[in-house]
BAFI-3210 file (N, C-alpha, C; in Angstrom, 3 decimals, decimal comma, padded with zeros to 6 digits):
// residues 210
n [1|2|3|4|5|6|7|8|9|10|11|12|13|14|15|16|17|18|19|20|21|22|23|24|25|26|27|28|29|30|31|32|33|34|35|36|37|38|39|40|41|42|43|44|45|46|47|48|49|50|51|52|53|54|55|56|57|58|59|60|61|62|63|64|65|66|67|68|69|70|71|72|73|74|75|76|77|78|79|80|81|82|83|84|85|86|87|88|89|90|91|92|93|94|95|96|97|98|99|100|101|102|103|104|105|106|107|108|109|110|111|112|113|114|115|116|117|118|119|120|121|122|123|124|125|126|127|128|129|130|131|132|133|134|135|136|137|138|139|140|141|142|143|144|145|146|147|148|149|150|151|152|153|154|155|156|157|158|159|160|161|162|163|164|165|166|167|168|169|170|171|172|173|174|175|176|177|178|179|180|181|182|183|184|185|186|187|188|189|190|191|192|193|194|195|196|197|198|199|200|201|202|203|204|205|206|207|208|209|210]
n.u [003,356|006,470|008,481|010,787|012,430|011,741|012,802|015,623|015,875|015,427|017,878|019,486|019,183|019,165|022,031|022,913|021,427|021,745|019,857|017,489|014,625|015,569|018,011|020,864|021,549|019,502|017,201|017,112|015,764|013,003|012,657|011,641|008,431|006,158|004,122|002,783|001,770|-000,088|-001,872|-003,229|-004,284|-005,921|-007,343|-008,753|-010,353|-011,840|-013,538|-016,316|-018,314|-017,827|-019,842|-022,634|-022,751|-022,635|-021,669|-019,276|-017,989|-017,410|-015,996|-013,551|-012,530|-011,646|-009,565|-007,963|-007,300|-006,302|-003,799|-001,977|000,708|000,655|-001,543|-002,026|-001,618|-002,849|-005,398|-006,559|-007,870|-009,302|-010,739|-011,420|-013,152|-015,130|-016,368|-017,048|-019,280|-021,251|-024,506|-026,260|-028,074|-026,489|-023,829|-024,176|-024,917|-022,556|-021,063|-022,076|-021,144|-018,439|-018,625|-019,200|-017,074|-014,677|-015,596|-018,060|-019,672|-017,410|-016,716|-019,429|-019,275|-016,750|-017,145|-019,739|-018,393|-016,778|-018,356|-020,014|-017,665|-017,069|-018,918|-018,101|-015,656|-013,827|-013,126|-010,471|-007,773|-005,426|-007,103|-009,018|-008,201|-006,230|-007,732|-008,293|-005,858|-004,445|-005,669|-005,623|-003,076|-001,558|-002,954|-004,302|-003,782|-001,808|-003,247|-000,829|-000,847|001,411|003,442|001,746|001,742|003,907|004,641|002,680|003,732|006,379|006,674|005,312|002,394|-000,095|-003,273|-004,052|-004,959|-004,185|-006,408|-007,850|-010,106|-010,899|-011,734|-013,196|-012,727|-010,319|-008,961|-009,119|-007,842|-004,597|-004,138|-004,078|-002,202|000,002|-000,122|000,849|003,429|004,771|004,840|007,080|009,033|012,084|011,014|012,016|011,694|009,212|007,654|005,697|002,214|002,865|005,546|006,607|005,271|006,930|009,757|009,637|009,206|011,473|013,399|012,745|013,184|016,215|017,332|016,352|017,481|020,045]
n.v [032,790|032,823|030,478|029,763|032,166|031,969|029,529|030,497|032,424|030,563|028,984|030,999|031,395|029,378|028,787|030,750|029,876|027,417|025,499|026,770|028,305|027,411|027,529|028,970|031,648|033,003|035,588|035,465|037,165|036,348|033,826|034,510|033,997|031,976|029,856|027,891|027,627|029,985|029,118|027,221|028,636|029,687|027,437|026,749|029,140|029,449|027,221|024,634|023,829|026,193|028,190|028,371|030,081|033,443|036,014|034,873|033,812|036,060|037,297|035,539|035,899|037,977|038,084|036,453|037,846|040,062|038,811|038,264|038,784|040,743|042,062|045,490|047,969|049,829|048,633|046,960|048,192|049,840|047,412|046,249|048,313|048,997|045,915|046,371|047,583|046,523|045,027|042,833|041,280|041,993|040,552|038,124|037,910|038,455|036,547|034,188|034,877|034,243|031,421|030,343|031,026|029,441|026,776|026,214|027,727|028,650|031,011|032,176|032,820|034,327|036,917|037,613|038,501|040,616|042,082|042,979|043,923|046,138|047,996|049,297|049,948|048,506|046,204|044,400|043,189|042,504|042,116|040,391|037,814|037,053|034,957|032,783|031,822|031,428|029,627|027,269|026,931|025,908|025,840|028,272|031,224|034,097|037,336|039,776|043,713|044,981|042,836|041,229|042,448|043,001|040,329|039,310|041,255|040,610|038,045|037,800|037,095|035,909|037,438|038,701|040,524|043,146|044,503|047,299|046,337|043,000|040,433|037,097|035,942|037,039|036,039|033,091|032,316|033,755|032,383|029,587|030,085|030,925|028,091|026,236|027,681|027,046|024,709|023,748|024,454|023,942|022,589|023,309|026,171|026,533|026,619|026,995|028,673|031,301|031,589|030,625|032,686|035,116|034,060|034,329|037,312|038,192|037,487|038,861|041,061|040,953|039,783|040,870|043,258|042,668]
n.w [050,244|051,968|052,153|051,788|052,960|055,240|056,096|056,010|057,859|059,938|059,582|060,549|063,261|064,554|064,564|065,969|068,294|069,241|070,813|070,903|072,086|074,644|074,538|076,783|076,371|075,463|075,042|078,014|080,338|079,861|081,127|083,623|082,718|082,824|081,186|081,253|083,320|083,345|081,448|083,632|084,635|083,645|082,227|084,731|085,887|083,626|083,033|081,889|083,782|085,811|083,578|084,413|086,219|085,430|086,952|088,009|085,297|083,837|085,701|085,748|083,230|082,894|085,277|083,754|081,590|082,975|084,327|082,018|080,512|078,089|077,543|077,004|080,445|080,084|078,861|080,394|082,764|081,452|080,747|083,312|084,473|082,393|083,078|085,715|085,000|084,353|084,002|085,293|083,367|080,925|081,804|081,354|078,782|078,008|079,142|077,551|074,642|075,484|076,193|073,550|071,865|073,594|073,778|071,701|068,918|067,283|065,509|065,891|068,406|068,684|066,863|068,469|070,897|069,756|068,495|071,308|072,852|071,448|071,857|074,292|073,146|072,989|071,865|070,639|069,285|071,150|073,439|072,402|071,287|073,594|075,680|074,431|073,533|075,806|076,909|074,791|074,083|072,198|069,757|069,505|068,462|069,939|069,050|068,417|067,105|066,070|065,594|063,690|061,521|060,264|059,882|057,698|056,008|055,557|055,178|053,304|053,053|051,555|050,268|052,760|054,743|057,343|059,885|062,031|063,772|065,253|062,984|062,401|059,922|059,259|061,424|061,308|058,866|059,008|061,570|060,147|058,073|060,034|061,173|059,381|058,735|061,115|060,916|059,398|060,222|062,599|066,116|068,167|067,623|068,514|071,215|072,274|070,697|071,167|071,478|069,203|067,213|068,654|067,957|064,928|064,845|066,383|064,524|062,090|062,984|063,576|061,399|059,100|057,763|057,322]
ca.u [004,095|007,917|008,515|012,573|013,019|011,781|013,760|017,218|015,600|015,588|019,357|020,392|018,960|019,665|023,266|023,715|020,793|021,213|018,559|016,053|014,214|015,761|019,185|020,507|021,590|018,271|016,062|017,333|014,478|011,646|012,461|010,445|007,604|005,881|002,966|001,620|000,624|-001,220|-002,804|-003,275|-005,462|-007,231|-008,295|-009,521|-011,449|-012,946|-014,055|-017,297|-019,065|-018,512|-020,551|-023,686|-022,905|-022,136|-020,701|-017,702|-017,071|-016,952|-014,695|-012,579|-012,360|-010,883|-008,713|-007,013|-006,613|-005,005|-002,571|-001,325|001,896|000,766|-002,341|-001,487|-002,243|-004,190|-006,750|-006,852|-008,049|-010,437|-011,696|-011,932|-014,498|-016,383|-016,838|-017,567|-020,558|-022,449|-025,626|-027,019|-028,075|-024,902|-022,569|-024,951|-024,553|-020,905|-020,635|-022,671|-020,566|-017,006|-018,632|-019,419|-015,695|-014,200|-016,049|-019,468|-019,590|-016,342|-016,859|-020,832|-018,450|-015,569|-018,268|-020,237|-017,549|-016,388|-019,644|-020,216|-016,827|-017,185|-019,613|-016,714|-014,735|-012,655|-012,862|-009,403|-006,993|-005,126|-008,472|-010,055|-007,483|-005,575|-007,638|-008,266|-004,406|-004,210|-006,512|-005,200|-001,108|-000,429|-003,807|-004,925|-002,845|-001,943|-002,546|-000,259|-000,855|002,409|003,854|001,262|002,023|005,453|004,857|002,308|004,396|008,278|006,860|004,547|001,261|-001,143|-004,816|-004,441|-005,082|-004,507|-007,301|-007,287|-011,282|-011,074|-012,053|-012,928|-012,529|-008,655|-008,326|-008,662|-006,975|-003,701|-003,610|-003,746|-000,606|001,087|000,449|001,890|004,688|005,301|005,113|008,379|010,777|012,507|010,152|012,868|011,537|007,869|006,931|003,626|002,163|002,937|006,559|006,623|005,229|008,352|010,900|009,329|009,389|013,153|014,038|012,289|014,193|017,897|017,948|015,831|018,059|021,265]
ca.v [032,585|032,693|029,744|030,110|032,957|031,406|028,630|031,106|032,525|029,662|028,113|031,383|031,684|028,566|028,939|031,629|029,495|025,778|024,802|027,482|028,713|026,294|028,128|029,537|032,734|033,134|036,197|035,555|037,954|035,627|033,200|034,481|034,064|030,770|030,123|026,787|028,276|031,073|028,206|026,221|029,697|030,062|026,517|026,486|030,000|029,200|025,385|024,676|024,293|027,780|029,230|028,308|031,150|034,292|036,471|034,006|033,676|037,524|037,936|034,740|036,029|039,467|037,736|036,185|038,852|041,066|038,049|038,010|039,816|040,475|042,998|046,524|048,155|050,798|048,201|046,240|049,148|050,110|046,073|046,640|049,210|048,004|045,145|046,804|048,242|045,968|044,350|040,804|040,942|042,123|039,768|036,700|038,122|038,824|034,631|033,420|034,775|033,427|029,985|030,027|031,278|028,679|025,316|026,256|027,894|029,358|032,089|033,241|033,499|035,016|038,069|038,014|039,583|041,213|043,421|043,324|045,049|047,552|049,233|050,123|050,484|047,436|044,997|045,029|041,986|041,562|041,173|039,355|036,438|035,907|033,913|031,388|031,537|031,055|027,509|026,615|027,561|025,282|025,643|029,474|032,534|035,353|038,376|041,162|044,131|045,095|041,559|040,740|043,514|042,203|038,786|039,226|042,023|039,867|036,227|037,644|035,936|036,744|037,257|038,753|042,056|043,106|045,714|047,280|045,719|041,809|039,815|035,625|035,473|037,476|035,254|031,884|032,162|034,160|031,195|028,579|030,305|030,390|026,512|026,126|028,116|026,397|022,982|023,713|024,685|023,148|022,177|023,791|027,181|026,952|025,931|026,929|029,729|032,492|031,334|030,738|034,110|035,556|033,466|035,163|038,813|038,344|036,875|039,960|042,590|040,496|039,596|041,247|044,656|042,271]
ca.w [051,493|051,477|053,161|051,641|054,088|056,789|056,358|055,809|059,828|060,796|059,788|061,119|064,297|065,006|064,507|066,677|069,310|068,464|071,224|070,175|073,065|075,052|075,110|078,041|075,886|074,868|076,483|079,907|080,937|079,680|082,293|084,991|082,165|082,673|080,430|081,379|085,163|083,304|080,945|084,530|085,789|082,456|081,944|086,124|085,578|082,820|082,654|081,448|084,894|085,587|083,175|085,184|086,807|084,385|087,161|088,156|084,156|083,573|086,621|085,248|081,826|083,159|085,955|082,988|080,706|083,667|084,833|080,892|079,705|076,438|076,962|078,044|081,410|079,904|078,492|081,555|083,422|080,817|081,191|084,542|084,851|081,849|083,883|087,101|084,972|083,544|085,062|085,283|082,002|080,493|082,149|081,478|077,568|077,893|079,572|076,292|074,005|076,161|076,094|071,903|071,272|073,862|073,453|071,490|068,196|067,475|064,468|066,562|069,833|068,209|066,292|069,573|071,744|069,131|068,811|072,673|073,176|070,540|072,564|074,998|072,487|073,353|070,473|070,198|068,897|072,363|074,518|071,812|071,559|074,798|076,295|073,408|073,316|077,349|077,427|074,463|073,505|070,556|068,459|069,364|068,304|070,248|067,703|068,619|066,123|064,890|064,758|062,805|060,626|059,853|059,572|056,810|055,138|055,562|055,000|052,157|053,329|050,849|050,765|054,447|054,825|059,017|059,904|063,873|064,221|064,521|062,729|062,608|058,672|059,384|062,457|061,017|057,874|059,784|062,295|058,890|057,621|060,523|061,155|057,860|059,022|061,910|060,308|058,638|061,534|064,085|066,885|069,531|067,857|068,842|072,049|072,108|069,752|071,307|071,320|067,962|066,581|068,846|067,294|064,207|065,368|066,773|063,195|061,799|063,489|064,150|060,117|058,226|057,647|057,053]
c.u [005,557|008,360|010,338|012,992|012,761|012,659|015,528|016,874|016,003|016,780|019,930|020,588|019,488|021,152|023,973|022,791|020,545|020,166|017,157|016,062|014,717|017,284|019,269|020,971|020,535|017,155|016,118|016,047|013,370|011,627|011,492|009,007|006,933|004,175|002,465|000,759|-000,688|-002,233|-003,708|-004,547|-006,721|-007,982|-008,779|-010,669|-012,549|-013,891|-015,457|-018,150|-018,871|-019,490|-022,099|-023,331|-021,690|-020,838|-019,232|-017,084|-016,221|-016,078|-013,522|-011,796|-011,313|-009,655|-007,564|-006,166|-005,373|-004,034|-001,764|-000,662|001,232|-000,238|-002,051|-002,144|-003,302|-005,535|-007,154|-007,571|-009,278|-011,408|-012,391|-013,062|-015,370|-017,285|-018,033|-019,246|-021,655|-023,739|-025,975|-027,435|-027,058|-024,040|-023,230|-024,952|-023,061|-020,474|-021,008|-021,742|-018,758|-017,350|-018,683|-017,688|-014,965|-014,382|-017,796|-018,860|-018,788|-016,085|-017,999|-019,849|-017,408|-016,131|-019,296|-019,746|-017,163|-017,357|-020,049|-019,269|-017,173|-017,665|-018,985|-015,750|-013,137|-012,137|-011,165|-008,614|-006,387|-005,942|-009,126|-009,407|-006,492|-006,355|-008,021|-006,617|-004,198|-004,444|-005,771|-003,943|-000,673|-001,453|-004,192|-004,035|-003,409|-001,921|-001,991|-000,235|000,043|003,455|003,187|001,395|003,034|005,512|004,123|003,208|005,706|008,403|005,667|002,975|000,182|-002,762|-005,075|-004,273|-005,656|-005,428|-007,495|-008,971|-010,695|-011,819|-012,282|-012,327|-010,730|-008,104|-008,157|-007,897|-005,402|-003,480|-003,408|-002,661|000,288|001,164|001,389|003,160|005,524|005,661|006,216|009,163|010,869|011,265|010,895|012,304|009,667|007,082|005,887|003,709|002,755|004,639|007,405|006,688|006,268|009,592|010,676|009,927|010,548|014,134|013,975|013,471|015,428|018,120|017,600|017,204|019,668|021,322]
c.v [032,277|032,052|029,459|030,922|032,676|030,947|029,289|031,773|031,755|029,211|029,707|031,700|030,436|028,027|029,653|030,844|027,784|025,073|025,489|028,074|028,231|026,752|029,196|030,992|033,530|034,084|035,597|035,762|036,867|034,304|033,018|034,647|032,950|030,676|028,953|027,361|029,460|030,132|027,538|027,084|029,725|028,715|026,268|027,861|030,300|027,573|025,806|024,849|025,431|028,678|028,508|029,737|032,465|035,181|035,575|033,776|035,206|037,738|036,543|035,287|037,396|039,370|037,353|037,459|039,678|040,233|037,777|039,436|040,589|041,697|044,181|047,212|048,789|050,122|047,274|047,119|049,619|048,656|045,961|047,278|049,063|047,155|045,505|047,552|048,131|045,058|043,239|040,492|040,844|040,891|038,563|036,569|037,484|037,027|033,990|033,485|033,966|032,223|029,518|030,065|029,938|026,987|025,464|026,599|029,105|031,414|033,033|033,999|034,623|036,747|038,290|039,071|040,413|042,807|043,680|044,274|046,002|048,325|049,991|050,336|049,594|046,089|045,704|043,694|041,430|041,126|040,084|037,674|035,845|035,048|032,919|030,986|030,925|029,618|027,046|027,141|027,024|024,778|026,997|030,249|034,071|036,414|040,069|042,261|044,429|044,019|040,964|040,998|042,839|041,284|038,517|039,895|040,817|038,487|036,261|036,815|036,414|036,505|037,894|040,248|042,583|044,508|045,772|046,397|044,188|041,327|038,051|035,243|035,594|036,141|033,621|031,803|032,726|032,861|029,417|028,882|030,097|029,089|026,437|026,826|027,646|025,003|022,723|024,287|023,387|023,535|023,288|025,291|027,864|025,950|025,927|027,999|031,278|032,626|031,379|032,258|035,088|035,271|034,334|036,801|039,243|038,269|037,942|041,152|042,161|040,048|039,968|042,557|043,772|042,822]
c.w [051,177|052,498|053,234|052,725|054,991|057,451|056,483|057,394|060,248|061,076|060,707|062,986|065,182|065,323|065,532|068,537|068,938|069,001|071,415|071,798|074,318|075,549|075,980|077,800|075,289|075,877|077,646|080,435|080,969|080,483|083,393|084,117|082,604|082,277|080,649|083,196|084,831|082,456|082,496|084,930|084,779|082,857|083,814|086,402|084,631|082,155|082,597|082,993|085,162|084,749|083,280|086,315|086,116|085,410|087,754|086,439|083,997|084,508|086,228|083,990|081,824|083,979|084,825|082,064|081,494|084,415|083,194|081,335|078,919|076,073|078,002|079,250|081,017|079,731|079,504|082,282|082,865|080,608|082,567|084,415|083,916|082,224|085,079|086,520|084,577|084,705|084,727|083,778|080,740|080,593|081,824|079,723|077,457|078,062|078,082|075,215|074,281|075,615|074,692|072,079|071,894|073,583|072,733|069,968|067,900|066,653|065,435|067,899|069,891|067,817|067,453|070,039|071,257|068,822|070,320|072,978|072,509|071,182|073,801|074,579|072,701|072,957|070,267|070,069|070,128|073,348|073,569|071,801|072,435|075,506|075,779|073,581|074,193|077,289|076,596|073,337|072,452|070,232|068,500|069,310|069,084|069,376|068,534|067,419|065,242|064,717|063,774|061,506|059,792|059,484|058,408|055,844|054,596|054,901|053,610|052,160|051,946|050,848|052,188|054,501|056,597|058,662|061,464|064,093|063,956|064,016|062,529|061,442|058,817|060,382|061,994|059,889|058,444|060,364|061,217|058,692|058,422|061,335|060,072|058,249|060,065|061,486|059,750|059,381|062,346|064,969|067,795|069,134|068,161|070,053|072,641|070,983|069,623|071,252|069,667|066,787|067,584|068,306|065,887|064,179|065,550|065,370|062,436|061,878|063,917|062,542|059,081|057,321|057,115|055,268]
res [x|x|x|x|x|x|x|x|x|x|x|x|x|x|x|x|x|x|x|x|x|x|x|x|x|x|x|x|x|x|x|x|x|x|x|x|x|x|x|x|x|x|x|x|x|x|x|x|x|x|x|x|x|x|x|x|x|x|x|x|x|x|x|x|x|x|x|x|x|x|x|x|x|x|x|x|x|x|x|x|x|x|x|x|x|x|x|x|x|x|x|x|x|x|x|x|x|x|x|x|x|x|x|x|x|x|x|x|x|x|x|x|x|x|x|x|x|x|x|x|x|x|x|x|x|x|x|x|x|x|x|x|x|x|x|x|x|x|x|x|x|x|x|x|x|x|x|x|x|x|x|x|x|x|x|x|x|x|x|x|x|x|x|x|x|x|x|x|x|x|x|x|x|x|x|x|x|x|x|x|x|x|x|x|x|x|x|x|x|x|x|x|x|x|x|x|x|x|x|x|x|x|x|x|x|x|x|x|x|x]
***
């Protein structure tokens, strides 16, 4: 891990943004973002009393995904009608594995969904971890595929080898490093996770090429 170049990101970004995310030169745009209201929807669609009843999780679990930024229309669309096609048994599956990944057994929940989607062909890194990310913003990582790309390649992670199927073994070791990577910045550049691995990404492509 090249925690030197981080740190040379960091003095410079900060130079040109001394209050990080926080400055008012800073992605303008991402303003009208606000990520604790979409935490506010996750953690009220998916609380534990709901999953006494599978179809209110499965239509929670999908409400979230398609009120995120982060996963594209196309696969929203293709969640959709997945959804729309499964039967009582299905969706009462599909709830079991939500509840392992969220508050049960994290690795069975995580490899659950992971083989449940497949069969629509929808195991895919941004459905699989926004809504761990959603409930919880500063311990679960959003994995976007080609930031991830970069951030192992630029910051040298080693041992991590990204592959398009997820995985739990990729997913917890990835989110180890980049604690560790966060643990050594300024605070102002990670205000939740998903914040963080942007500050990254921007650092990437505004200093890498210098």
């Amino acid at each position: 891990m090249n925690i030197e170049k981080l740190k040379d990101y960091e003095a410079e970004f900060l130079e040109q943004y001394p209050h990080g995310f926080d400055d008012t030169n800073f992605f303008p745009t991402m303003k009208t973002y606000n990520p604790l209201k979409l935490e506010e929807f996750a953690k009220d669609a998916l609380k534990k009393e709901n999953f006494q009843n599978p179809n209110l999780v499965v239509e929670g679990f999908f409400k979230v995904v398609q009120k995120s930024v982060f996963v594209s229309l196309f696969d929203k669309l293709k969640l959709k009608d997945m959804i729309s096609s499964l039967n009582s048994y299905e969706k009462d599956m599909l709830s079991i594995e939500i509840y392992e990944l969220l508050y049960g057994k994290r690795k069975e929940g995580f490899e659950g969904l992971v083989e449940f989607l497949s069969e629509y062909k929808l195991a895919k890194w941004t459905i699989i971890s926004v809504v761990p990310y959603c409930i919880n913003r500063h311990q679960d990582y959003f994995i976007k595929p080609t930031t991830t790309k970069s951030i192992i390649k630029i910051f040298e992670l080693k041992d991590l080898i990204y592959k398009p199927k997820p995985s739990f073994e990729f997913y917890d070791k990835y989110s180890k490093a980049l604690d560790k990577m966060k643990s050594s910045i300024d605070k102002s550049l990670s205000p939740d996770n998903v914040g963080f691995t942007a500050f990254l990404k921007v650092a990437i492509e505004t200093y890498e090429d210098k």
